[in-house]
PyMOL commands that place a pseudoatom at each C-alpha (Angstrom):
pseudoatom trace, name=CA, resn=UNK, resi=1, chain=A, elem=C, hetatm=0, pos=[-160.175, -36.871, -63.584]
pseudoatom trace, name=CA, resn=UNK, resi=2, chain=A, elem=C, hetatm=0, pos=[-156.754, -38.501, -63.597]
pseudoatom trace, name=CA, resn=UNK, resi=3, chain=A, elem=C, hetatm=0, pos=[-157.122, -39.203, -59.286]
pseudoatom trace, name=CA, resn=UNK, resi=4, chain=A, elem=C, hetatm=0, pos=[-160.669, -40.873, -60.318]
pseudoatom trace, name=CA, resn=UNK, resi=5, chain=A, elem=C, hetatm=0, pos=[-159.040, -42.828, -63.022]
pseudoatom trace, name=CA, resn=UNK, resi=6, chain=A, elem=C, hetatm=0, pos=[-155.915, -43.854, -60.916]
pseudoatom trace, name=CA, resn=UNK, resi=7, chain=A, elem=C, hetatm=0, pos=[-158.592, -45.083, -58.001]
pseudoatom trace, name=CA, resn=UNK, resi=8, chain=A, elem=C, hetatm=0, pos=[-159.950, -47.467, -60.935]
pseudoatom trace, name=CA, resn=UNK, resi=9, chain=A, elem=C, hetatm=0, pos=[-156.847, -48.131, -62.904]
pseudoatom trace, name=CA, resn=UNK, resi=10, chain=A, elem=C, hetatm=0, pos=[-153.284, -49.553, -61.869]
pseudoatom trace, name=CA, resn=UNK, resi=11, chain=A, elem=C, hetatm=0, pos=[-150.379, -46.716, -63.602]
pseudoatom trace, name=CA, resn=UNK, resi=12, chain=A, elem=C, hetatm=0, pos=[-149.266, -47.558, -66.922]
pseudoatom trace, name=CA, resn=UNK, resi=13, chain=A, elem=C, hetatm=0, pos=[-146.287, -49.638, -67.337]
pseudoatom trace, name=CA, resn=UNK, resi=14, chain=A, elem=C, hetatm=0, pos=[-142.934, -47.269, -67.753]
pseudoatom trace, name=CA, resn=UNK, resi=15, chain=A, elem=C, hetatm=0, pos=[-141.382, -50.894, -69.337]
pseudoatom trace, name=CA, resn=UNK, resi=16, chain=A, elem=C, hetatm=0, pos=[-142.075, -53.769, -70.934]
pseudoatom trace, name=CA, resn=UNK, resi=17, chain=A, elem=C, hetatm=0, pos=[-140.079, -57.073, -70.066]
pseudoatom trace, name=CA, resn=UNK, resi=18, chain=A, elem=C, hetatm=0, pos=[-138.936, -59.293, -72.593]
pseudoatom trace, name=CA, resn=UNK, resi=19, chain=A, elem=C, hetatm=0, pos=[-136.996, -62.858, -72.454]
pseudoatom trace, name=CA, resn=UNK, resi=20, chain=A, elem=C, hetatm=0, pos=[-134.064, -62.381, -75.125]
pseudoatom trace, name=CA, resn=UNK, resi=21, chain=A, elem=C, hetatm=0, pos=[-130.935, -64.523, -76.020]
pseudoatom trace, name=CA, resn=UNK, resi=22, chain=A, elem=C, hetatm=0, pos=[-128.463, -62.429, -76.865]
pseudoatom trace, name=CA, resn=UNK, resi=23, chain=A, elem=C, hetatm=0, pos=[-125.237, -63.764, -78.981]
pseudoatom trace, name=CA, resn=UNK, resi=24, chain=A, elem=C, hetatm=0, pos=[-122.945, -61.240, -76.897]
pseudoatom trace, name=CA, resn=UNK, resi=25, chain=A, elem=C, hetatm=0, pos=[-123.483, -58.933, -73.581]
pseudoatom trace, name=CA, resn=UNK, resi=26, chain=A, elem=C, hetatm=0, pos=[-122.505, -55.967, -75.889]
pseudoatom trace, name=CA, resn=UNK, resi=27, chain=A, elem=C, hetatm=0, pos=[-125.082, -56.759, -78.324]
pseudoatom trace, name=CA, resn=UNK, resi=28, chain=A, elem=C, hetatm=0, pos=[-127.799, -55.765, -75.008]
pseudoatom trace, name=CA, resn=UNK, resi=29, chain=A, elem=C, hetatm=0, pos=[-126.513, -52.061, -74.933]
pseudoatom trace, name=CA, resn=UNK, resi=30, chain=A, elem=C, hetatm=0, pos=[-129.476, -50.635, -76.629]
pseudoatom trace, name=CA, resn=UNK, resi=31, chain=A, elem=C, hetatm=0, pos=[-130.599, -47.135, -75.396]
pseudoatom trace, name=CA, resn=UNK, resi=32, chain=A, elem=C, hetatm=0, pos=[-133.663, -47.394, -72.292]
pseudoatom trace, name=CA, resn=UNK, resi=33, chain=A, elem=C, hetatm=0, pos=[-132.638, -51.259, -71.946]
pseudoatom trace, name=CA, resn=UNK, resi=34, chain=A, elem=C, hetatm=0, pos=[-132.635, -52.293, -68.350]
pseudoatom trace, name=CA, resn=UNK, resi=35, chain=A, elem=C, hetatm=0, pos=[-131.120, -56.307, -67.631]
pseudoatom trace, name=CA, resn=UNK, resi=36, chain=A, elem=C, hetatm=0, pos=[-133.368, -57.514, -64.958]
pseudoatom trace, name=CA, resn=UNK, resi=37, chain=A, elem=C, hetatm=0, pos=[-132.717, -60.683, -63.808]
pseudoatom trace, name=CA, resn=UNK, resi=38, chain=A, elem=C, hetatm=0, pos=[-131.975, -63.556, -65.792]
pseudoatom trace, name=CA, resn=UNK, resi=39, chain=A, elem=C, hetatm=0, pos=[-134.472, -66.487, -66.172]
pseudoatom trace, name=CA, resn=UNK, resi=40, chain=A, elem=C, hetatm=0, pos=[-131.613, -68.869, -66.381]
pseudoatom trace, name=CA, resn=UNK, resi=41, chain=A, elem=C, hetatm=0, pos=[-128.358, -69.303, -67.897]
pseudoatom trace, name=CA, resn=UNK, resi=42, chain=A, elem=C, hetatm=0, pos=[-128.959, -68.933, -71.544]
pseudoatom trace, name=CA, resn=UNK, resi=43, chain=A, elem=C, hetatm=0, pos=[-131.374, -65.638, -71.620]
pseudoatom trace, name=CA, resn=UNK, resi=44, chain=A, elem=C, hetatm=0, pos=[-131.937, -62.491, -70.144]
pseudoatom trace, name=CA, resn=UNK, resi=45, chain=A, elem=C, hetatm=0, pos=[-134.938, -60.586, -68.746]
pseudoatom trace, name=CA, resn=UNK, resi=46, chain=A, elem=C, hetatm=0, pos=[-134.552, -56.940, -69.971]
pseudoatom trace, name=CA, resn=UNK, resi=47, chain=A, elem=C, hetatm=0, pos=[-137.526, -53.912, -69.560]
pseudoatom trace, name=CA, resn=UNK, resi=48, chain=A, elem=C, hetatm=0, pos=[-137.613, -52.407, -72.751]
pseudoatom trace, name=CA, resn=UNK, resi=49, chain=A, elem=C, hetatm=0, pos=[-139.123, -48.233, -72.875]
pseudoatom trace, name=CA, resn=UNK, resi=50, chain=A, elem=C, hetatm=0, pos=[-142.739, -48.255, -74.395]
pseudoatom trace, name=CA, resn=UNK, resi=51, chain=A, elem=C, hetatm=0, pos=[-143.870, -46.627, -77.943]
pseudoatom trace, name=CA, resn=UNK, resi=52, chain=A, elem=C, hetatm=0, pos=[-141.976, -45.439, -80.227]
pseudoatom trace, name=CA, resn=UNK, resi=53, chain=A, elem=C, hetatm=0, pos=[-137.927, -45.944, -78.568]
pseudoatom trace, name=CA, resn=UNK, resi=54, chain=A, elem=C, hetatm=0, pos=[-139.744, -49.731, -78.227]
pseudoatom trace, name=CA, resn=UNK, resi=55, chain=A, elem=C, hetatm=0, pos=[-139.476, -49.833, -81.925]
pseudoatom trace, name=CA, resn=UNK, resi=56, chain=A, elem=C, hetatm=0, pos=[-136.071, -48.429, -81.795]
pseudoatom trace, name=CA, resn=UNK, resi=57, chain=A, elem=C, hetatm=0, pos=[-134.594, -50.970, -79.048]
pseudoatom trace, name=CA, resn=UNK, resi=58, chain=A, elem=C, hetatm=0, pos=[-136.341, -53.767, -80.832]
pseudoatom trace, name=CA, resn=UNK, resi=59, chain=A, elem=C, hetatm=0, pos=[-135.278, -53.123, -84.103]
pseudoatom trace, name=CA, resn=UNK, resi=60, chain=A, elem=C, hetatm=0, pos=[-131.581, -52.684, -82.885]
pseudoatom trace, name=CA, resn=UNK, resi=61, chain=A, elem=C, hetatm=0, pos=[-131.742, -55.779, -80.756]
pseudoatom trace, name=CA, resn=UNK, resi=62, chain=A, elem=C, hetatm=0, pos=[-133.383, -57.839, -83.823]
pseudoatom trace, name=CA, resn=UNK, resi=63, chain=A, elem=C, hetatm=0, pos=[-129.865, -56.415, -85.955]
pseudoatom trace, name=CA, resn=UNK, resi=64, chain=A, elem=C, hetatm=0, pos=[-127.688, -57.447, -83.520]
pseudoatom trace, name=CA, resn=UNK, resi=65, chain=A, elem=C, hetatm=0, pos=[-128.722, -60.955, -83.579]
pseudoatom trace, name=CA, resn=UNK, resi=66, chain=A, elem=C, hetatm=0, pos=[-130.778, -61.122, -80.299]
pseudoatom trace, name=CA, resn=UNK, resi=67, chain=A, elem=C, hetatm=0, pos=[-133.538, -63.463, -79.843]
pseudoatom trace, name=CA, resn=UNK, resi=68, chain=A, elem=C, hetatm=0, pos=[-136.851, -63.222, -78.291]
pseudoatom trace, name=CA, resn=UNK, resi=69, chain=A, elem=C, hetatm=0, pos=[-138.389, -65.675, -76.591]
pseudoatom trace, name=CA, resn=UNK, resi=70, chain=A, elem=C, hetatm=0, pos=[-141.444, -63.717, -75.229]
pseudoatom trace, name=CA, resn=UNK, resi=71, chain=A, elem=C, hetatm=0, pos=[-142.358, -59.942, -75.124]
pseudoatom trace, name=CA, resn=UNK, resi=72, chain=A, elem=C, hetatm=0, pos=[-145.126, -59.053, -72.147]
pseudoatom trace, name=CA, resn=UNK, resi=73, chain=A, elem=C, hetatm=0, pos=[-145.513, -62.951, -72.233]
pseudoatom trace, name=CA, resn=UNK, resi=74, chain=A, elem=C, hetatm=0, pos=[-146.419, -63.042, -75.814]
pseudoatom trace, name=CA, resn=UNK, resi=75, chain=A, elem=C, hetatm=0, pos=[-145.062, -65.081, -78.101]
pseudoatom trace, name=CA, resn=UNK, resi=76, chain=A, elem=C, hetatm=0, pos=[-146.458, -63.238, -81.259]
pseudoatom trace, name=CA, resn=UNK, resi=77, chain=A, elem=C, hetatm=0, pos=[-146.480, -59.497, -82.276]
pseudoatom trace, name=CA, resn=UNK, resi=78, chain=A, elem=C, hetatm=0, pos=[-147.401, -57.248, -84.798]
pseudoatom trace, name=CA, resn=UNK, resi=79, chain=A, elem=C, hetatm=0, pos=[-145.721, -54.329, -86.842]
pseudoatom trace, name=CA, resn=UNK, resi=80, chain=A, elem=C, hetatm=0, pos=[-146.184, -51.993, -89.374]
pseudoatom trace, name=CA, resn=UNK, resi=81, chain=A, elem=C, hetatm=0, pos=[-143.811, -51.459, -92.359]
pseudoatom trace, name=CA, resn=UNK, resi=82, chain=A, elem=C, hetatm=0, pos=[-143.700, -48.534, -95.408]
pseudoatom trace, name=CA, resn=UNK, resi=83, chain=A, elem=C, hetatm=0, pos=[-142.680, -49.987, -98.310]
pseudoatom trace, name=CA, resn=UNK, resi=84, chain=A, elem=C, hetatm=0, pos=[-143.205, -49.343, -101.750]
pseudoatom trace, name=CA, resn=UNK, resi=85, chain=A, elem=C, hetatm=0, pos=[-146.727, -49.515, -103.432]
pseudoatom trace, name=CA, resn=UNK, resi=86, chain=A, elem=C, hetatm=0, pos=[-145.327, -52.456, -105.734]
pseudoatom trace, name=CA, resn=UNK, resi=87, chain=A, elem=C, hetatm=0, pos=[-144.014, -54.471, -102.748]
pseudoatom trace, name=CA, resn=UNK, resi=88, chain=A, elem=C, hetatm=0, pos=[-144.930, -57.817, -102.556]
pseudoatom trace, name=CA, resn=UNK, resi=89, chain=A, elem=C, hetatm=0, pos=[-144.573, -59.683, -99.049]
pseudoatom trace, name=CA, resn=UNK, resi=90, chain=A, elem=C, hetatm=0, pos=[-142.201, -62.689, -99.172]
pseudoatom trace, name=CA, resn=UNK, resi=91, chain=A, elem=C, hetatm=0, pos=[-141.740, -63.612, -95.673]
pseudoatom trace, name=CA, resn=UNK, resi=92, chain=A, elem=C, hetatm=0, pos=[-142.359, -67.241, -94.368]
pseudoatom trace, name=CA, resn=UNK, resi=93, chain=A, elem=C, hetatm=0, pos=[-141.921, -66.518, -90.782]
pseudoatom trace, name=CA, resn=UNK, resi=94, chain=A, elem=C, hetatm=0, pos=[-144.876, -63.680, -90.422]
pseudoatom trace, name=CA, resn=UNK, resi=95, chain=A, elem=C, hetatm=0, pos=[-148.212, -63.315, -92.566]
pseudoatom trace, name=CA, resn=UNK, resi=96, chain=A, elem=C, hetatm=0, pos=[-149.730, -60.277, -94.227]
pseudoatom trace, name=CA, resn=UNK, resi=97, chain=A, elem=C, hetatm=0, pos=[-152.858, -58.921, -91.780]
pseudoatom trace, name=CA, resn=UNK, resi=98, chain=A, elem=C, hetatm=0, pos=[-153.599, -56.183, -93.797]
pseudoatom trace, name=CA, resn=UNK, resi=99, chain=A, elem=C, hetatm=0, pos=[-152.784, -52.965, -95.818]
pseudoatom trace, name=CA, resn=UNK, resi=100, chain=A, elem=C, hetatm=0, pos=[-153.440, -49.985, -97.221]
pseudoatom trace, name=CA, resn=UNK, resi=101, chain=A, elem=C, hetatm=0, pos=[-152.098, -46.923, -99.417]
pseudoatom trace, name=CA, resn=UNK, resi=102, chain=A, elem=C, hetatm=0, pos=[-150.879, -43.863, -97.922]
pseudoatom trace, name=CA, resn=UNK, resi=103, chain=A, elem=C, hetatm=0, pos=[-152.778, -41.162, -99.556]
pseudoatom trace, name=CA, resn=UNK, resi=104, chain=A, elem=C, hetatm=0, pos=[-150.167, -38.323, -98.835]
pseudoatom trace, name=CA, resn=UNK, resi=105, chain=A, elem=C, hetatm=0, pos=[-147.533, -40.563, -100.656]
pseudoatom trace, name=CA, resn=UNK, resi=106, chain=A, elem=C, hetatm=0, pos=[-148.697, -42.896, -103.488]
pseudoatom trace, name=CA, resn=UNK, resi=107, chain=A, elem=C, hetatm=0, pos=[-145.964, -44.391, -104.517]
pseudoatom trace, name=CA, resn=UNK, resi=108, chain=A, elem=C, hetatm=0, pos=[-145.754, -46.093, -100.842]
pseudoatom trace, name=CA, resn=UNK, resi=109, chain=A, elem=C, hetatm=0, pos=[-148.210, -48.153, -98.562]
pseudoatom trace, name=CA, resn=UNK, resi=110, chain=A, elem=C, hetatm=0, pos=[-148.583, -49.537, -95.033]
pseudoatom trace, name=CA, resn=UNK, resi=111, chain=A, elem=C, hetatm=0, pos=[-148.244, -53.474, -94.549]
pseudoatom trace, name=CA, resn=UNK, resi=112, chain=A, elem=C, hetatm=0, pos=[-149.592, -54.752, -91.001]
pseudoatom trace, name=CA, resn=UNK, resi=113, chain=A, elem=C, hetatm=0, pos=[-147.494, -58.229, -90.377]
pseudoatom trace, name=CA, resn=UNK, resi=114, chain=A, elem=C, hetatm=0, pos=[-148.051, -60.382, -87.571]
pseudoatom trace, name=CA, resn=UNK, resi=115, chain=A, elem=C, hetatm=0, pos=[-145.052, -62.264, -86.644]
pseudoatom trace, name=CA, resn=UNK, resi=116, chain=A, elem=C, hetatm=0, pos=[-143.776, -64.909, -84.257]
pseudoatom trace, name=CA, resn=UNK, resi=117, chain=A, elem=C, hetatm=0, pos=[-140.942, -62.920, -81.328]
pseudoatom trace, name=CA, resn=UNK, resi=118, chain=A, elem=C, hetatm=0, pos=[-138.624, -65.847, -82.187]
pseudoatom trace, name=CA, resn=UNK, resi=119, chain=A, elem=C, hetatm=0, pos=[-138.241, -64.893, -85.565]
pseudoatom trace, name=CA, resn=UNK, resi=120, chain=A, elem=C, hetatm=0, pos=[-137.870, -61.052, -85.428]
pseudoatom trace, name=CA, resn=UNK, resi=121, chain=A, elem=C, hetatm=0, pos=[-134.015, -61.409, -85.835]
pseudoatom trace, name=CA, resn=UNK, resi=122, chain=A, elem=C, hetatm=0, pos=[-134.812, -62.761, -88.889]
pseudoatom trace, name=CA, resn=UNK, resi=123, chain=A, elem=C, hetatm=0, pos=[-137.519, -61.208, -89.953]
pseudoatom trace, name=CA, resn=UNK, resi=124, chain=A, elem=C, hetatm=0, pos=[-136.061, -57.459, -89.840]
pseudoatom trace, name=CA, resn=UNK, resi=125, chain=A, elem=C, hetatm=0, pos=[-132.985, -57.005, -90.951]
pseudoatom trace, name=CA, resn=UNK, resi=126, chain=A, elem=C, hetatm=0, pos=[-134.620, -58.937, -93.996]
pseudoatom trace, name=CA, resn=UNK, resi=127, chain=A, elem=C, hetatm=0, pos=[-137.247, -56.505, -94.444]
pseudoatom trace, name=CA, resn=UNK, resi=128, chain=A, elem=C, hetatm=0, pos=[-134.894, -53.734, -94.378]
pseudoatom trace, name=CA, resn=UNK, resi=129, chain=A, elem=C, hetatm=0, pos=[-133.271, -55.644, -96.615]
pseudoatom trace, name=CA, resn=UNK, resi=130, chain=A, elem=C, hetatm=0, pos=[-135.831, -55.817, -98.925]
pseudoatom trace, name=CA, resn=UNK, resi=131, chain=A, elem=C, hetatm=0, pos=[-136.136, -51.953, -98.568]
pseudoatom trace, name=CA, resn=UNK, resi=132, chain=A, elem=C, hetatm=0, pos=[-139.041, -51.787, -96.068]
pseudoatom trace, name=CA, resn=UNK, resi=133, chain=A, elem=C, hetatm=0, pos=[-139.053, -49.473, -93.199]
pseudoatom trace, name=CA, resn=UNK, resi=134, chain=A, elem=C, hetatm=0, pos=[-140.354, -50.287, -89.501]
pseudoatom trace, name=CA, resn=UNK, resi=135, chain=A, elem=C, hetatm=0, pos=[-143.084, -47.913, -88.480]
pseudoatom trace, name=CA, resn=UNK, resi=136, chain=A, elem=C, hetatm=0, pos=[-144.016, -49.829, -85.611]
pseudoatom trace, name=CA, resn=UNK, resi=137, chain=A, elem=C, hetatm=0, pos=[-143.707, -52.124, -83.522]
pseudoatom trace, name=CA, resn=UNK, resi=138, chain=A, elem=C, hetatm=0, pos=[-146.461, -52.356, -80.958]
pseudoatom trace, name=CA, resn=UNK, resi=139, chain=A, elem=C, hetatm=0, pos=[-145.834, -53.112, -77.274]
pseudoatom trace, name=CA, resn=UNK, resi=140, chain=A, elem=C, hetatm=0, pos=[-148.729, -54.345, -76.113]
for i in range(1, 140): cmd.bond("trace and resi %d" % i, "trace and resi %d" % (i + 1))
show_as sticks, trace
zoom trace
């Protein structure tokens, strides 16, 4: 099955490339980062690892201060946050998609936000903040 599928369908992607601006070299040394080449003198190309240490290295890199530009050529993305049931979003830079409770914890729900790469700097350390957690980040 998996020699049938590969005939049909290129490998997965091991990485996924982003366009950052990072306020420091130091502030790149994120665990599964790569620094490709540069697309000029101001940013960085990096290949981030996929799933969940995605979330990880983006979360880190959004603490640190560092930019995005684009992620897999996106300029948008969407993530999931636990907060608690009470929450209410305040964000300008991202919008609410959806949510729902999480039955094995009441007193907590899921909060899909979609939210422009530009702003994630902003937009999580101010969710932690605001005592959210990231669940996810997806990758594309």
């Amino acid at each position: 099955m998996g020699k049938a599928s590969g005939a049909a369908y290129d490998p997965e992607a091991e990485q996924v490339l982003a366009w950052v601006r990072a306020p420091t070299r130091a502030a790149l040394e994120v665990e599964g980062l790569r620094v490709l080449e540069p697309p000029d003198e101001r940013s960085e190309l990096v290949g981030l690892p996929r799933y969940e240490p995605f979330t990880k290295a983006v979360s880190a890199l959004s603490r640190r201060g560092v930019q995005f530009v684009e992620v897999a050529g996106n300029r948008r993305i969407v993530l999931t946050v636990i907060v608690p049931r009470d929450w209410t979003f305040q964000a300008e830079a991202a919008h609410e998609v959806r949510q729902w409770p999480i039955l094995t914890d009441p007193s907590r729900k899921r909060v899909v936000l979609a939210i422009g790469v530009d702003r994630l700097h902003q937009v999580i350390p101010s969710l932690e903040a605001a005592g959210a957690t990231i669940d996810h980040i997806y990758d594309y």
